[in-house]
N, CA, C and O atoms as a GROMACS GRO file, in nm:
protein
  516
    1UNK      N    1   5.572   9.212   6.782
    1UNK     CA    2   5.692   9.252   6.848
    1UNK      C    3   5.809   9.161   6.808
    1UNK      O    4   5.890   9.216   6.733
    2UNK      N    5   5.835   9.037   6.843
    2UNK     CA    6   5.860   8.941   6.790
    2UNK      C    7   5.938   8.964   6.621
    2UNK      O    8   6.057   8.954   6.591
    3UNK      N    9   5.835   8.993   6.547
    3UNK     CA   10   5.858   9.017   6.421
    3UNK      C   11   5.894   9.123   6.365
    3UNK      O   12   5.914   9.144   6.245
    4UNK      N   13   5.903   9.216   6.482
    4UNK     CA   14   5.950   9.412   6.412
    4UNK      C   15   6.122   9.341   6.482
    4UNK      O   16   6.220   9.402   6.439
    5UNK      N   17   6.154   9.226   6.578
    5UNK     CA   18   6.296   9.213   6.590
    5UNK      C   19   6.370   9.177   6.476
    5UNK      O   20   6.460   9.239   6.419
    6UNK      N   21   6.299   9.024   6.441
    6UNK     CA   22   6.343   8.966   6.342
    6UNK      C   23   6.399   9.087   6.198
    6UNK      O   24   6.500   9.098   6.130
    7UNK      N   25   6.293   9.143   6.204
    7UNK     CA   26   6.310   9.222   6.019
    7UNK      C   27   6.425   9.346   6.084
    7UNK      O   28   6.492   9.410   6.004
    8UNK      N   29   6.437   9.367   6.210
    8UNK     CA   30   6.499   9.496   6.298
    8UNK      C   31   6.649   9.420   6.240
    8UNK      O   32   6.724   9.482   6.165
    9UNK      N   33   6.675   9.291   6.282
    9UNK     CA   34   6.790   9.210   6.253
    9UNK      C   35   6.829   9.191   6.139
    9UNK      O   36   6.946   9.189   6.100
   10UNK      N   37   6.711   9.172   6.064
   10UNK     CA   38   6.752   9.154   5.924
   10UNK      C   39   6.808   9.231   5.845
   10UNK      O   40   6.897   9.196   5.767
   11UNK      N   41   6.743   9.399   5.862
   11UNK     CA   42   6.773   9.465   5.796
   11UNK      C   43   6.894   9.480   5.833
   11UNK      O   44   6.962   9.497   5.732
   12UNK      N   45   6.963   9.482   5.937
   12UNK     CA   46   7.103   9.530   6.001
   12UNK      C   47   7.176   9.432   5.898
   12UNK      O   48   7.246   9.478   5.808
   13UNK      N   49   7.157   9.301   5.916
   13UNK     CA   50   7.217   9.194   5.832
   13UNK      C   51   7.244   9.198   5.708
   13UNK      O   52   7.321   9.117   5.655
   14UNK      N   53   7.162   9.325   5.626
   14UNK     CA   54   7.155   9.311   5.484
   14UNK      C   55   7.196   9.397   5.487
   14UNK      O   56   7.251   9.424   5.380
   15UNK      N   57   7.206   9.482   5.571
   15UNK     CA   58   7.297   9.643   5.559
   15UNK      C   59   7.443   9.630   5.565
   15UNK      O   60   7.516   9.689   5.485
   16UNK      N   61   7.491   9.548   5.664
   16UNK     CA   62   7.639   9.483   5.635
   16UNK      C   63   7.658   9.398   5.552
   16UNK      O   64   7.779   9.386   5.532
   17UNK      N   65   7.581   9.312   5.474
   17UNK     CA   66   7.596   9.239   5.375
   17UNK      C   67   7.601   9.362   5.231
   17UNK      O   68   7.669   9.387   5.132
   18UNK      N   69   7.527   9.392   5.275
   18UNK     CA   70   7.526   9.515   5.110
   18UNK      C   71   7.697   9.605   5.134
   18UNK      O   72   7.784   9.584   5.050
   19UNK      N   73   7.725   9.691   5.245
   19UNK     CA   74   7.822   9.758   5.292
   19UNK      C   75   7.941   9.673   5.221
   19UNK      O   76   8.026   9.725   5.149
   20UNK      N   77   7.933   9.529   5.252
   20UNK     CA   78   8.071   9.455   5.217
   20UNK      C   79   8.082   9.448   5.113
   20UNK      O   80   8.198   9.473   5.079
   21UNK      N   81   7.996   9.417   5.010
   21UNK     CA   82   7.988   9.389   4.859
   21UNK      C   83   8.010   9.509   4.819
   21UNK      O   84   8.074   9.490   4.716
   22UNK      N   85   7.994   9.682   4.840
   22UNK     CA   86   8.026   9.703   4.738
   22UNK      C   87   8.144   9.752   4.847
   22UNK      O   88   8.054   9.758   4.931
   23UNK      N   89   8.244   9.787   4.910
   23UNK     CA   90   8.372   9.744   4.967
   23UNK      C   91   8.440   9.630   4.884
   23UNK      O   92   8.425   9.513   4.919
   24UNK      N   93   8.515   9.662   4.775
   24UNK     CA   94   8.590   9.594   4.691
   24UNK      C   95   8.700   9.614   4.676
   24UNK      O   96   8.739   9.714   4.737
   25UNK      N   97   8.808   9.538   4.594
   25UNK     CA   98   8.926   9.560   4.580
   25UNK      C   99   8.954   9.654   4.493
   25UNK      O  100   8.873   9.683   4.405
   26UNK      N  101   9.056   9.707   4.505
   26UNK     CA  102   9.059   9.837   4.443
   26UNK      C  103   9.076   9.840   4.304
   26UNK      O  104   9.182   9.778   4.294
   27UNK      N  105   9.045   9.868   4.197
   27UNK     CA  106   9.056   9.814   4.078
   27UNK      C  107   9.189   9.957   4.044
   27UNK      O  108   9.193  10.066   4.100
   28UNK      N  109   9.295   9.896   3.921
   28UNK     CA  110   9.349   9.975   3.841
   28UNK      C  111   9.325   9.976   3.706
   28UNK      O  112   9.328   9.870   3.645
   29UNK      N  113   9.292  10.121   3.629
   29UNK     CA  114   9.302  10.154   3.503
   29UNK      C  115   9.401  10.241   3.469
   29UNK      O  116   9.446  10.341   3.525
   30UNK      N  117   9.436  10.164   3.330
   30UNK     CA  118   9.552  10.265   3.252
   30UNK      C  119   9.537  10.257   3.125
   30UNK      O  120   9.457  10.169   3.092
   31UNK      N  121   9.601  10.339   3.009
   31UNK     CA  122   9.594  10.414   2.907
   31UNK      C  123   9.672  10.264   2.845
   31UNK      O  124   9.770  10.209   2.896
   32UNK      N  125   9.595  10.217   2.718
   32UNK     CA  126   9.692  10.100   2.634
   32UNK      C  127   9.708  10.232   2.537
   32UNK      O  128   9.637  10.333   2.533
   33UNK      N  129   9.833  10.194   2.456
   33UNK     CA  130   9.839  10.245   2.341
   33UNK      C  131   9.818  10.160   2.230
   33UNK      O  132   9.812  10.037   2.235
   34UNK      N  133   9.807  10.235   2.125
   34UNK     CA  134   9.811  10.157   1.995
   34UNK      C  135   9.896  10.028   1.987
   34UNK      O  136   9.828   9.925   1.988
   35UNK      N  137  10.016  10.014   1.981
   35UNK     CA  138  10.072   9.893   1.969
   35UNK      C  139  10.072   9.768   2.089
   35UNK      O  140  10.125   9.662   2.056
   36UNK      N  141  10.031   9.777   2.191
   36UNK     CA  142   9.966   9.741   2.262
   36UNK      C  143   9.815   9.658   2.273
   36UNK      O  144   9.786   9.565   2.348
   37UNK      N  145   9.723   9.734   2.160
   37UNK     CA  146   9.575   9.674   2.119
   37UNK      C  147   9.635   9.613   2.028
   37UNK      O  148   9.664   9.498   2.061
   38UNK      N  149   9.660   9.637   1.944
   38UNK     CA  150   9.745   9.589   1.790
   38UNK      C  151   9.783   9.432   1.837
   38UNK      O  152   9.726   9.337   1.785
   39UNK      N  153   9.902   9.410   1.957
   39UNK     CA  154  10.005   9.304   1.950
   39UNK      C  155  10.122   9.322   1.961
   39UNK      O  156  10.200   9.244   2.016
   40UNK      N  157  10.158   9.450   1.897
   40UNK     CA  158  10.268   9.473   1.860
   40UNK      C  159  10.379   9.461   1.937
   40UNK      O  160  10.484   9.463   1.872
   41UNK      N  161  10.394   9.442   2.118
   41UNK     CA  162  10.448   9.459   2.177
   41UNK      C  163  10.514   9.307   2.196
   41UNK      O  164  10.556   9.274   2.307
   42UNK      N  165  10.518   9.237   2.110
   42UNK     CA  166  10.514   9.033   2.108
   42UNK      C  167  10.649   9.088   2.186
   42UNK      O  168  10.700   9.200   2.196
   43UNK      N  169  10.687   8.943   2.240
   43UNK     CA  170  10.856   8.911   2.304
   43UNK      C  171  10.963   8.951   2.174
   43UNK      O  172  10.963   8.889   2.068
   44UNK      N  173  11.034   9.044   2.197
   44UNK     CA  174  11.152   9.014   2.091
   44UNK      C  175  11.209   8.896   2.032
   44UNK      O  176  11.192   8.804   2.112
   45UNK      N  177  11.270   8.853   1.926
   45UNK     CA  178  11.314   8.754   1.867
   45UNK      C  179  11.484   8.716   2.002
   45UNK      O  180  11.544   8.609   2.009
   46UNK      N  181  11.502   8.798   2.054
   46UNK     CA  182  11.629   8.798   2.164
   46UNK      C  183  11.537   8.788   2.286
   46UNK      O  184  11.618   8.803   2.377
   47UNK      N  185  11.443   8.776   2.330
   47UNK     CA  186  11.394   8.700   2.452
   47UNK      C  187  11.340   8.583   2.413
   47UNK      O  188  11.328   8.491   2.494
   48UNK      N  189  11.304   8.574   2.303
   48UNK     CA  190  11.235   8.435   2.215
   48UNK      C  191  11.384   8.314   2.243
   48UNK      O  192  11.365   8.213   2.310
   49UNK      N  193  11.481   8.336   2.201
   49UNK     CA  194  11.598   8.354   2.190
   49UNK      C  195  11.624   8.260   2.316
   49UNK      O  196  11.610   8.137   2.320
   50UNK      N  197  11.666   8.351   2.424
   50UNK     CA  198  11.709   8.372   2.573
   50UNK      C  199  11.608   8.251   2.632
   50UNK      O  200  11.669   8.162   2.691
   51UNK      N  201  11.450   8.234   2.624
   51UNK     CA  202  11.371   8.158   2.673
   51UNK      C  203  11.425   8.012   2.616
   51UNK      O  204  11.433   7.917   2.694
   52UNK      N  205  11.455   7.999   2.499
   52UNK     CA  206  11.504   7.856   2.452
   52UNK      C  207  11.615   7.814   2.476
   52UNK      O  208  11.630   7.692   2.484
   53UNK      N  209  11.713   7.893   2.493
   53UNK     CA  210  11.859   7.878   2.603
   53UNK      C  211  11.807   7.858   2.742
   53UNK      O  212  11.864   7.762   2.794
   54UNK      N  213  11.722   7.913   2.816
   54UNK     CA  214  11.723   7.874   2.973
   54UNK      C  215  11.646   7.744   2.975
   54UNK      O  216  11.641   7.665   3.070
   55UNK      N  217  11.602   7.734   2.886
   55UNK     CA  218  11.486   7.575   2.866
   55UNK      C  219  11.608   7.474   2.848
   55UNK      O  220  11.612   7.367   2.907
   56UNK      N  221  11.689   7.510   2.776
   56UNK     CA  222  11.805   7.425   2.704
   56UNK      C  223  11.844   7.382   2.801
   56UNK      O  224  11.814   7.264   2.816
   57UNK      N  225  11.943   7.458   2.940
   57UNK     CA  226  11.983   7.486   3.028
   57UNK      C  227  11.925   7.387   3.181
   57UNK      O  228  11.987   7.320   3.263
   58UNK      N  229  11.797   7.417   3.168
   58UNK     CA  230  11.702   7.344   3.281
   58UNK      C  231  11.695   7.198   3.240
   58UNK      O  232  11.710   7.102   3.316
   59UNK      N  233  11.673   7.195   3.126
   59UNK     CA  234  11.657   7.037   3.059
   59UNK      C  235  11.782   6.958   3.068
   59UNK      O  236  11.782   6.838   3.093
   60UNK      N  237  11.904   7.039   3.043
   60UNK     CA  238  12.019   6.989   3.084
   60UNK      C  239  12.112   6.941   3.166
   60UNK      O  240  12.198   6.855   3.151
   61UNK      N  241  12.068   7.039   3.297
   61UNK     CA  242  12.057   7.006   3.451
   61UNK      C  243  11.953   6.925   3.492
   61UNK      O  244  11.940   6.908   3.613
   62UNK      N  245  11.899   6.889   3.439
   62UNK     CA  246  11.784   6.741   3.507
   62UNK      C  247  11.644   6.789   3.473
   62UNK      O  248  11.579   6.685   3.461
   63UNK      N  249  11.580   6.871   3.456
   63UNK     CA  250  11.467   6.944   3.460
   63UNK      C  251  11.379   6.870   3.333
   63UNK      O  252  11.419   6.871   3.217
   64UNK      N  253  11.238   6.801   3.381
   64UNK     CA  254  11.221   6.707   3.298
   64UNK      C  255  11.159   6.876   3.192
   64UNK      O  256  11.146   6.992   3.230
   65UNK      N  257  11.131   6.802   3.036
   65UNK     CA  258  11.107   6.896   2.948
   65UNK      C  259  10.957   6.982   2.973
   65UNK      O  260  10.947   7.103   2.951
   66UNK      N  261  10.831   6.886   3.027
   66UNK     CA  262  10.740   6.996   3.080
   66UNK      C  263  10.764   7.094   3.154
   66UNK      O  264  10.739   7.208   3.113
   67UNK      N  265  10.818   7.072   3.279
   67UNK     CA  266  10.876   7.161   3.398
   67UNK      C  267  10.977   7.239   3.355
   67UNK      O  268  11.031   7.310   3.440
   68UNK      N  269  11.010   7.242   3.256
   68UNK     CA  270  11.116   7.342   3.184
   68UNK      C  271  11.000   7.490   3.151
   68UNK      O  272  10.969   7.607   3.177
   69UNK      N  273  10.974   7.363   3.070
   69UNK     CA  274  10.859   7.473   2.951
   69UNK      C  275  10.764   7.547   3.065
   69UNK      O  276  10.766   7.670   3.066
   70UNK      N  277  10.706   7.497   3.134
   70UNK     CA  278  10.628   7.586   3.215
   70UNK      C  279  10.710   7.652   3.324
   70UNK      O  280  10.647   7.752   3.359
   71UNK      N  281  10.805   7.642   3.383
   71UNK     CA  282  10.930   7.719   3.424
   71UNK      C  283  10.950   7.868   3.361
   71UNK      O  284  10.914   7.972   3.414
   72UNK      N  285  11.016   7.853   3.230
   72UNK     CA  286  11.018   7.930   3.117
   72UNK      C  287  10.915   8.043   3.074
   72UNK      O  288  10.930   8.164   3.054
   73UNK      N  289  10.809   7.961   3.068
   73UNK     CA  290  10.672   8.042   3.063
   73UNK      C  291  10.623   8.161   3.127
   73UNK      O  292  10.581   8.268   3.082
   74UNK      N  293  10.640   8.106   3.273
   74UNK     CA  294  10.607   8.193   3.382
   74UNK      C  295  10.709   8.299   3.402
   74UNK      O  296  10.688   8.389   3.484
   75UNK      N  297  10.822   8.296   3.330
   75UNK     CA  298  10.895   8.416   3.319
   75UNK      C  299  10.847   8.541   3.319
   75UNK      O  300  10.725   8.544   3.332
   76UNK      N  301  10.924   8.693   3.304
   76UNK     CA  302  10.815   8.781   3.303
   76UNK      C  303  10.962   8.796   3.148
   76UNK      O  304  11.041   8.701   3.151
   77UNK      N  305  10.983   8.878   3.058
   77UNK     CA  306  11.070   8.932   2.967
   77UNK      C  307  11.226   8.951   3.108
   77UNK      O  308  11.317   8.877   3.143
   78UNK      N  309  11.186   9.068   3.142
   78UNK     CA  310  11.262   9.115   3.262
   78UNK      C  311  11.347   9.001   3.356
   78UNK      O  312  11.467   9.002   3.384
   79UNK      N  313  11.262   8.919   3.389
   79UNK     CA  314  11.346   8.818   3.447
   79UNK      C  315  11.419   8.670   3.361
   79UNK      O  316  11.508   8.596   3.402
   80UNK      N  317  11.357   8.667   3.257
   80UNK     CA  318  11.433   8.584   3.130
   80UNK      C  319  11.556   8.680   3.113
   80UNK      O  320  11.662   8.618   3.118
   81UNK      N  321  11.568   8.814   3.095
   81UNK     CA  322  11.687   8.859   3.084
   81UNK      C  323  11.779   8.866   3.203
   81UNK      O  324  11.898   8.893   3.181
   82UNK      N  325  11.734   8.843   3.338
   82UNK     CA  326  11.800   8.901   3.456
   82UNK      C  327  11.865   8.698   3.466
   82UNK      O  328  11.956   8.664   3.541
   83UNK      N  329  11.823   8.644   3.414
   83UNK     CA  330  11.825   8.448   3.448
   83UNK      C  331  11.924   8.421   3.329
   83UNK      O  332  12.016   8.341   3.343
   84UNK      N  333  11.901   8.494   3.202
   84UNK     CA  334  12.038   8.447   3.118
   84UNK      C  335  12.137   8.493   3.118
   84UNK      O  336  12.232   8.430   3.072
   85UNK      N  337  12.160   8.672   3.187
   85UNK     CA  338  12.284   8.712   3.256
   85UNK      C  339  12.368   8.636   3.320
   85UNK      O  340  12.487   8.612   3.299
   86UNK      N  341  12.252   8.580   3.446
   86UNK     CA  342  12.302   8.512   3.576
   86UNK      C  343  12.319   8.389   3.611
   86UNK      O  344  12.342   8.350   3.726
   87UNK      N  345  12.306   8.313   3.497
   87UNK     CA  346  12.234   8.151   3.470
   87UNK      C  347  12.376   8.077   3.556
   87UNK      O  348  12.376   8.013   3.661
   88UNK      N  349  12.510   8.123   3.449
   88UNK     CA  350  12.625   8.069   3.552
   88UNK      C  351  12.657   8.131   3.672
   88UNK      O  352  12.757   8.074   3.715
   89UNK      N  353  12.622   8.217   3.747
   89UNK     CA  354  12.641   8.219   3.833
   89UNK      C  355  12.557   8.161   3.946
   89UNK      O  356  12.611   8.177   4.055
   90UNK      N  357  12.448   8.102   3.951
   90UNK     CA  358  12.348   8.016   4.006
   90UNK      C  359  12.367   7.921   4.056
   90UNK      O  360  12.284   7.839   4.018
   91UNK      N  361  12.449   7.872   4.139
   91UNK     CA  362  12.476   7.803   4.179
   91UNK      C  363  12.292   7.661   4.214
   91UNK      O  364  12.196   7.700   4.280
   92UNK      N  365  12.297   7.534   4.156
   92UNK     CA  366  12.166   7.440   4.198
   92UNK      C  367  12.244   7.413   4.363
   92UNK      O  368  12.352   7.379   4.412
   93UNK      N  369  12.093   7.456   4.408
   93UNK     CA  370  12.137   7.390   4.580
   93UNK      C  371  12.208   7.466   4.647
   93UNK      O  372  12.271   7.430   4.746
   94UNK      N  373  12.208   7.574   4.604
   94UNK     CA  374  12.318   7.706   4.695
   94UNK      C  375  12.304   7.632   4.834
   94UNK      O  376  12.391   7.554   4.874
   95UNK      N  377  12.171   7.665   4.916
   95UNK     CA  378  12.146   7.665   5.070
   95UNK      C  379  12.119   7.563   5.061
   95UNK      O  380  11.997   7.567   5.043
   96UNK      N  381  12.167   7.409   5.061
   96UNK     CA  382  12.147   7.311   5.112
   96UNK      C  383  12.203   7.286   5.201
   96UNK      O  384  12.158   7.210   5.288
   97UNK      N  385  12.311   7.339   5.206
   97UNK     CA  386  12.403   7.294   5.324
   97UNK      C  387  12.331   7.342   5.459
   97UNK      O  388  12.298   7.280   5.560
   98UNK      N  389  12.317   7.507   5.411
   98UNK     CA  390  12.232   7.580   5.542
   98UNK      C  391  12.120   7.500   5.609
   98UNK      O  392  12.101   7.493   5.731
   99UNK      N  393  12.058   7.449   5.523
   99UNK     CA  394  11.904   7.347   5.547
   99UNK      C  395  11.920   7.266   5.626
   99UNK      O  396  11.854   7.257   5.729
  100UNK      N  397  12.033   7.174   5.586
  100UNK     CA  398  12.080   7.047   5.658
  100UNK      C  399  12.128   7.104   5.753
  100UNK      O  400  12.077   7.032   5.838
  101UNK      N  401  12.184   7.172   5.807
  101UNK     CA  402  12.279   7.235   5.966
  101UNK      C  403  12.119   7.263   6.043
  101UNK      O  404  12.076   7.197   6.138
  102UNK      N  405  12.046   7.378   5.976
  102UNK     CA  406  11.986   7.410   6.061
  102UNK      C  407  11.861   7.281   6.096
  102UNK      O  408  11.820   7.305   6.210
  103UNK      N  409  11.795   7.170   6.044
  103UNK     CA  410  11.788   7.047   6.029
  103UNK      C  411  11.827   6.961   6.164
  103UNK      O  412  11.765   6.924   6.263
  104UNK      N  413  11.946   6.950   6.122
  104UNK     CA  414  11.990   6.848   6.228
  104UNK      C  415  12.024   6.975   6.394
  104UNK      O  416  12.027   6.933   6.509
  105UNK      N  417  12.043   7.104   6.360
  105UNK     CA  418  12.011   7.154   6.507
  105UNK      C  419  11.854   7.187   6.506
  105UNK      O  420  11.849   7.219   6.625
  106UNK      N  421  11.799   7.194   6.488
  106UNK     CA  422  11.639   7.145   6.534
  106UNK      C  423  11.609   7.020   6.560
  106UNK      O  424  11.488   7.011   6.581
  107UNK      N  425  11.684   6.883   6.570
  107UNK     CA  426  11.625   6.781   6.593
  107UNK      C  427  11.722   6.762   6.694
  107UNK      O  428  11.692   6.666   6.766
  108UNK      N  429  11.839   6.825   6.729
  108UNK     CA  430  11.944   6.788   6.808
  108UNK      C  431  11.879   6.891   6.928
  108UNK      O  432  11.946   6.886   7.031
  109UNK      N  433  11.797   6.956   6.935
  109UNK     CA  434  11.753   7.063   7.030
  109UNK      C  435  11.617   6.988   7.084
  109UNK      O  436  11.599   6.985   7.206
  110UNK      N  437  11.526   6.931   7.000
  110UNK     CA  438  11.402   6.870   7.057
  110UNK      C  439  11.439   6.750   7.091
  110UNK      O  440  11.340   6.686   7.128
  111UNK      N  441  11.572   6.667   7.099
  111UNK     CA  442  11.625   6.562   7.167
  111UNK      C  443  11.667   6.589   7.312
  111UNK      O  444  11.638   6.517   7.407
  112UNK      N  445  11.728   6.682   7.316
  112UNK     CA  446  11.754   6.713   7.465
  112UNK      C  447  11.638   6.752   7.534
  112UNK      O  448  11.633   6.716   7.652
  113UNK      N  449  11.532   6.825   7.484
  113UNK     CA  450  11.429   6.894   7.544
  113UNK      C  451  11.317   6.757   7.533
  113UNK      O  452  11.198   6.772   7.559
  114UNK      N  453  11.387   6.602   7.485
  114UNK     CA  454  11.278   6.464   7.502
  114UNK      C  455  11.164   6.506   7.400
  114UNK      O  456  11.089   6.409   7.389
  115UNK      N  457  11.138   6.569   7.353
  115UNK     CA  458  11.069   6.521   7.277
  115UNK      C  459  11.066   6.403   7.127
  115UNK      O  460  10.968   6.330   7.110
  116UNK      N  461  11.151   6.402   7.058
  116UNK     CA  462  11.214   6.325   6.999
  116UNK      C  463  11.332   6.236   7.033
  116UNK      O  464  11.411   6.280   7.118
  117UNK      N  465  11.353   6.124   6.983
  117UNK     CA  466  11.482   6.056   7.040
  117UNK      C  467  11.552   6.024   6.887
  117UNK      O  468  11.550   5.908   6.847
  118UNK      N  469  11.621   6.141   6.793
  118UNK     CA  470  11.701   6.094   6.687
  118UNK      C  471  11.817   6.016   6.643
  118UNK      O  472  11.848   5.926   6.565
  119UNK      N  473  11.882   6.120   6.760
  119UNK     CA  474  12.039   6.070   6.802
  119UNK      C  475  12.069   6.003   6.920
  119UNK      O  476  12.064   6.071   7.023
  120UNK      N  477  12.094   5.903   6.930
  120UNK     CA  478  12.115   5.818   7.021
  120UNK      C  479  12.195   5.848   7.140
  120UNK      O  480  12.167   5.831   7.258
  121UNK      N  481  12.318   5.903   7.076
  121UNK     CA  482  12.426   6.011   7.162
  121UNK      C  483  12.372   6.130   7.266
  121UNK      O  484  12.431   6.190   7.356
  122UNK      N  485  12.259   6.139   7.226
  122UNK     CA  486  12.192   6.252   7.317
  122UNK      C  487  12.083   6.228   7.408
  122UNK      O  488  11.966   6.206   7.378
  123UNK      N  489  12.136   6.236   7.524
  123UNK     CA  490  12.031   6.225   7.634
  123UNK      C  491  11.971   6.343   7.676
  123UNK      O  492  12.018   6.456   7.692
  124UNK      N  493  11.823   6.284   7.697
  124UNK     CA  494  11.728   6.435   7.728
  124UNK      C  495  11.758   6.473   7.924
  124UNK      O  496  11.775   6.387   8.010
  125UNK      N  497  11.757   6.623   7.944
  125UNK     CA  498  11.788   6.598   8.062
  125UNK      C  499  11.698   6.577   8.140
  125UNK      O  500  11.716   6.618   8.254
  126UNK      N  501  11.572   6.508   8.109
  126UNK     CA  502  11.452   6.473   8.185
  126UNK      C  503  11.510   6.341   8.231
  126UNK      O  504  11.497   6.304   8.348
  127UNK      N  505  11.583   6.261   8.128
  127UNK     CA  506  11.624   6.158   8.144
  127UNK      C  507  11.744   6.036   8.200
  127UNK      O  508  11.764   5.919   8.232
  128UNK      N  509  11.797   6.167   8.180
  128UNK     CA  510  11.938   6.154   8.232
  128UNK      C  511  11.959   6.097   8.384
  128UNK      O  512  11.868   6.124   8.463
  129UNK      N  513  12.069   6.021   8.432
  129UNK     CA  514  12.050   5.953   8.525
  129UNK      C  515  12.152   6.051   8.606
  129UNK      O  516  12.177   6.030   8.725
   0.00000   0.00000   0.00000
């Protein structure tokens, strides 16, 4: 009795273990063409191009030369072209400012509410006399 539970359990156990395994991620297939198996589809000599200008660019703004190159790399074509369009308009550090505001009102908010004591100027009203 005992032992018709155990294997009663087991099998349940191996039945959801089997169920999950073949429950997989969904795989996609598609049609390569010829130039495609070939190679043929390499980066153009004008994204070849474009990738050594934004490297130029990163290295120039501070970006040590590894962190360029693998920067660069991880490009897709599409976004090497959408980054050398837009390169001057990119402002480095756009939202820093935003960071720092919202920053110092999160520490200016858990000062009053005592949990932190940052600013000296601010008394918590637990504390307050």
């Amino acid at each position: 009795m005992i032992l018709a539970r155990i294997l009663r359990k087991l099998t349940v156990i191996s039945a959801i273990v089997m169920a999950s395994l073949l429950v997989g991620l969904p795989a996609q297939a598609g049609m390569l063409g010829t130039a495609e198996i070939l190679g043929m589809n390499s980066p153009s000599s004008e994204i070849a191009t474009q990738r050594g200008w934004i490297q130029q660019q990163l290295e120039a703004n501070g970006v040590e030369t590894e962190d360029a190159v693998l920067r660069v790399a991880s490009l897709s074509d599409q976004q090497v072209e959408q980054v050398h369009q837009r390169f001057e308009e990119m402002p480095a550090g756009a939202g820093a400012l935003g960071a720092v505001v919202f920053v110092a009102l999160v520490l200016m908010i858990t000062d009053l509410a005592g949990y932190t004591d940052v600013f000296p100027f601010i008394r918590p009203a637990s504390k307050s006399n």
